[in-house]
Every structure is written in C-alpha cells, then in structure tokens.
C-alpha positions in Angstrom: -91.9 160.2 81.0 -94.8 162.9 80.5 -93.5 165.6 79.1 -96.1 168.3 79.5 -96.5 167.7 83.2 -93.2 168.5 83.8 -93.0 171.5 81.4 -94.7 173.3 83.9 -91.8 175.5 84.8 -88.7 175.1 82.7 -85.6 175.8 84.3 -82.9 176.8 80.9 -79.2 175.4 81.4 -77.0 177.9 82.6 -79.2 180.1 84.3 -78.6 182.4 87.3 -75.7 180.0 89.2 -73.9 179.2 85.5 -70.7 181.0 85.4 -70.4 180.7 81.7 -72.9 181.1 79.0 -73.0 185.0 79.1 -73.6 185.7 83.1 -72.0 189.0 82.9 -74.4 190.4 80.0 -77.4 189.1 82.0 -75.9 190.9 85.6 -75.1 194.2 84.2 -72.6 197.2 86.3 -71.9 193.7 88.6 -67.8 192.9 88.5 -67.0 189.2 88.5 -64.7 189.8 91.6 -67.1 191.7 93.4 -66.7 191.4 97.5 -69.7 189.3 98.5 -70.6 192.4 101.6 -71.1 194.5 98.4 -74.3 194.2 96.5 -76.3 195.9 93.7 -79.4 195.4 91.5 -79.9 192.4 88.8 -80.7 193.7 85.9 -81.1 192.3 82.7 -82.9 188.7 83.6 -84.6 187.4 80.3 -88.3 185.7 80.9 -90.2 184.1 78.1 -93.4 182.1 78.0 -94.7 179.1 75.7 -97.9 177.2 75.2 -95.9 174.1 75.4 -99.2 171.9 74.0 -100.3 174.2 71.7 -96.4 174.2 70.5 -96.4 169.9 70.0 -99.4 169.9 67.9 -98.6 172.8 65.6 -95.1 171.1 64.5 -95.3 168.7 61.3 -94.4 166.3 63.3 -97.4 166.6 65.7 -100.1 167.6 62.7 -99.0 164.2 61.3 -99.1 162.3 63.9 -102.9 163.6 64.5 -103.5 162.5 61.1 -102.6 159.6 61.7 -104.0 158.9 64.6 -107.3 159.6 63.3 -106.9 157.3 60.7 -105.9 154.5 62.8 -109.0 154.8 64.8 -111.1 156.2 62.2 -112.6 152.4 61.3 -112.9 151.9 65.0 -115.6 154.6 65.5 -117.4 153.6 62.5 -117.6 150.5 63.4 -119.2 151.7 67.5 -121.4 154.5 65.8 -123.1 151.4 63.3 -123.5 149.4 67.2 -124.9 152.5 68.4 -127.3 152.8 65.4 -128.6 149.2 65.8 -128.9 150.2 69.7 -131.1 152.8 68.7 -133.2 150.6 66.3 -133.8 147.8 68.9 -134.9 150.3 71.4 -137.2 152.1 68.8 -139.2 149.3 67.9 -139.8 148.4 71.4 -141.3 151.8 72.1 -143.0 151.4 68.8 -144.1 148.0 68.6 -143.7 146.6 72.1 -147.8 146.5 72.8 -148.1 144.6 69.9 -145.4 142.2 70.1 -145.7 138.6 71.6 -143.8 138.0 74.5 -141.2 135.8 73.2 -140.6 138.5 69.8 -140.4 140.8 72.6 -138.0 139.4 75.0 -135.8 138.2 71.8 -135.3 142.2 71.1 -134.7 143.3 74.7 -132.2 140.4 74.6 -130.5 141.8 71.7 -131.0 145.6 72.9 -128.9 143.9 75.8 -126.4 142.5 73.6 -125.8 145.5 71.6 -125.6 148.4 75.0 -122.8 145.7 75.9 -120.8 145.7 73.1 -121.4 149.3 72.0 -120.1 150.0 76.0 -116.9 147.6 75.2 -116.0 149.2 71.8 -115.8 152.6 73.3 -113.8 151.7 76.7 -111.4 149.4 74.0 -110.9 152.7 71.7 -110.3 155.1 75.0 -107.9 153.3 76.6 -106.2 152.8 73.4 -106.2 156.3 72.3 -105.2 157.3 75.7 -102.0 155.1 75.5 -101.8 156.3 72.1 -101.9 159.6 72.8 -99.6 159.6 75.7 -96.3 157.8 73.3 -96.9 160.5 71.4 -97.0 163.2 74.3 -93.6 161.5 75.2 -92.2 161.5 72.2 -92.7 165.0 71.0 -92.3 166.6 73.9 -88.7 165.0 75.1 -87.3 166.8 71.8 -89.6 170.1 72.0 -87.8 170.1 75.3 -84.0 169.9 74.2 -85.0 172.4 71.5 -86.2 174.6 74.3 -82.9 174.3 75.8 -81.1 174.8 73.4 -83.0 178.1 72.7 -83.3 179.4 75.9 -79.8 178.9 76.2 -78.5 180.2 73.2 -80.7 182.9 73.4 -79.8 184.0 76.8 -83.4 183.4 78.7 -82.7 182.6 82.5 -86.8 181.7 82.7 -89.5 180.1 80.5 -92.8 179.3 81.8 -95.3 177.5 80.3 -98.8 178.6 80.3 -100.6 175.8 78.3 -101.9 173.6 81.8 -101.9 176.5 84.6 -102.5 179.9 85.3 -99.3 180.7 86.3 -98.7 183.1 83.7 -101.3 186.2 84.6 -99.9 188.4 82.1 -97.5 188.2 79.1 -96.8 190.4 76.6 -96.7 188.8 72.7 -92.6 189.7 72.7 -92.0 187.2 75.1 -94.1 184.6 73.9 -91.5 181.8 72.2 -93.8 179.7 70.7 -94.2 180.3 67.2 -90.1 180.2 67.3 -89.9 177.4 69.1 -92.4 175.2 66.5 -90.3 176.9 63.7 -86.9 175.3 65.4 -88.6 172.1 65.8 -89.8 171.6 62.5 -86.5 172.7 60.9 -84.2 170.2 64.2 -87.1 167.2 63.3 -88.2 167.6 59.3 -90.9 165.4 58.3 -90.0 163.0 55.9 -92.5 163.2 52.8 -94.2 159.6 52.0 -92.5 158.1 49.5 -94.7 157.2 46.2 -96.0 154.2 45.8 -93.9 152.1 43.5 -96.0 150.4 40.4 -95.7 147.1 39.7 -93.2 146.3 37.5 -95.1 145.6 34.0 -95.8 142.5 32.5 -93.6 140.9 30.6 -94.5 141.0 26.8 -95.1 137.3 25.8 -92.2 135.4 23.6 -93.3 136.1 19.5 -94.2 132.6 18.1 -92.6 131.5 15.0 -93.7 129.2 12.8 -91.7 125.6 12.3 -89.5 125.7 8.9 -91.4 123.4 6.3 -90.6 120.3 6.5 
C-alpha cells in the first residue's frame, strides 16, 4: 500500500451522504424532512488542504526514521565514493602516464579501470534499489497512520474535503487558514510519540578479588 499516491484526494468519513456526524451544522436553513421538489443553497461545506509528504517527514517519527536511514546507508556510500576515487586514479594515470607505459603495465590498469567502473556501477544500483525499498516501508508505514489521523481530524473537525497538494497541482490557491498540516504533524506526533533510546547499560563491575589471609602458624 502506497500511501501518498492515494492521498491525492482524501475523501473524510461522514461527509456529504453521512446522516450523522453534524450534517445539519454543515447544511444550514435545510430541514431534515425537507420535500425532495424543494431545494436551497449548501452552505457551510468545510475544505482544507495538506502537504501530505511534507507532513510524514516533519513528524518525530519520520525525522527519525531519516536519521536512520542515513545511517544505515551512510557506510554504504563511503564505501562507492572510495571505488569512485580509485576509478578516478586509474583513469588519471592513464591520461598521465599512458605514453609512457609498456603495453602490458598499461593493459593491467585499463583492466583494473574495468574492474573498478563495474563494481563502482554495482554498489550504486545495490544501494538504490535498497533505498528505494527502504524508503517505500517507510512511505507505507507512516502514511497508513497520518491517514487515520487525518480521519479522525477531518471528522471530528467537521471538514467534508481535504486535498492534498504535495504531488499535484490540484490545489491552485489556498489560503494559510485552511492549510491542516502543521495540526495534523502536531496530532501525529502526540497519537505516535517517539520512544527516546534507552541508555546504554554499563557493564556490571568487576568483582573485587577475595582478600587473602595468611595460614595460622603451624
């Protein structure tokens, strides 16, 4: 499930068809018998907008997980920018010393050259697709429960729309009082606390070594 492609358009539970959840306030001077050959205007309908990635990576949770994402692949591009390096070394010295070099020495470095394109090309498809599938868990994860809290919001807060505007141009204009977002990350992060790493635990001290005593005297 990927949440932000289908956050496009959120649809709130109990919108305009609900017949509970505060209809009447939403559909003012309108009766709840009224004859259906009677009409008159709606009135009241609530819209609000949210940046619906920009909302995921500004909760605790989603700041964290960043973190750690980068250090899990951290080591993994340090180890492809050193290939890279040695790449650009090869290649250097056959600009630089190629005229000079016997054909064998010189073949032995385009061999290498070879060797190292290769590899540098394998250690940065390797790290892509596994920051892609990395990425998208996390995408998944987040954004089912940014979603329920959105519901839970819109509903509670009486919104019969929310759009969001972080993938599309949907939204031409918006004024900053309909913008949820900021509430939204504040909800999130209060519903999904981050649990503070817990300390380290020393090692338990060494045990002091039994006092010798000397042997009574015979």
């Amino acid at each position: 499930m990927r949440a932000t492609r289908v956050a496009v358009l959120i649809l709130v539970a109990g919108l305009l068809l609900a017949p509970q959840g505060g209809a009447a306030q939403r559909f003012e001077n309108v009766p709840e018998a009224k004859p259906a050959d009677q009409t008159a205007p709606v009135a009241g309908i609530k819209i609000g907008v949210i940046n619906f990635q920009l909302a995921m990576a500004n909760t605790q949770e989603g700041k964290k997980a960043s973190d750690d994402l980068r250090g899990q692949f951290g080591p993994r591009q340090a180890e492809m920018e050193k290939v890279q390096r040695e790449l650009n070394d090869l290649q250097n010295q056959l600009r630089t010393q190629g005229n000079t070099l016997s054909e064998e020495a010189r073949a032995q470095l385009v061999r290498q050259g070879e060797q190292r394109r290769k590899l540098a090309q394998r250690l940065d498809q390797d790290m892509r697709d596994d920051i892609q599938d990395a990425q998208e868990e996390l995408v998944t994860r987040l954004g089912t429960k940014l979603k329920s809290v959105i519901d839970q919001y819109g509903a509670d807060k009486g919104f019969s729309l929310i759009l969001d505007y972080s993938q599309s141009n949907t939204v031409v204009f918006a004024t900053r009082t309909v913008d949820i977002t900021e509430d939204i990350v504040r909800l999130y992060d209060q519903a999904y606390p981050v649990q503070a790493a817990a300390p380290a635990t020393p090692p338990p001290a060494p045990r002091p070594a039994p006092a010798r005593t000397n042997p009574p005297p015979k």
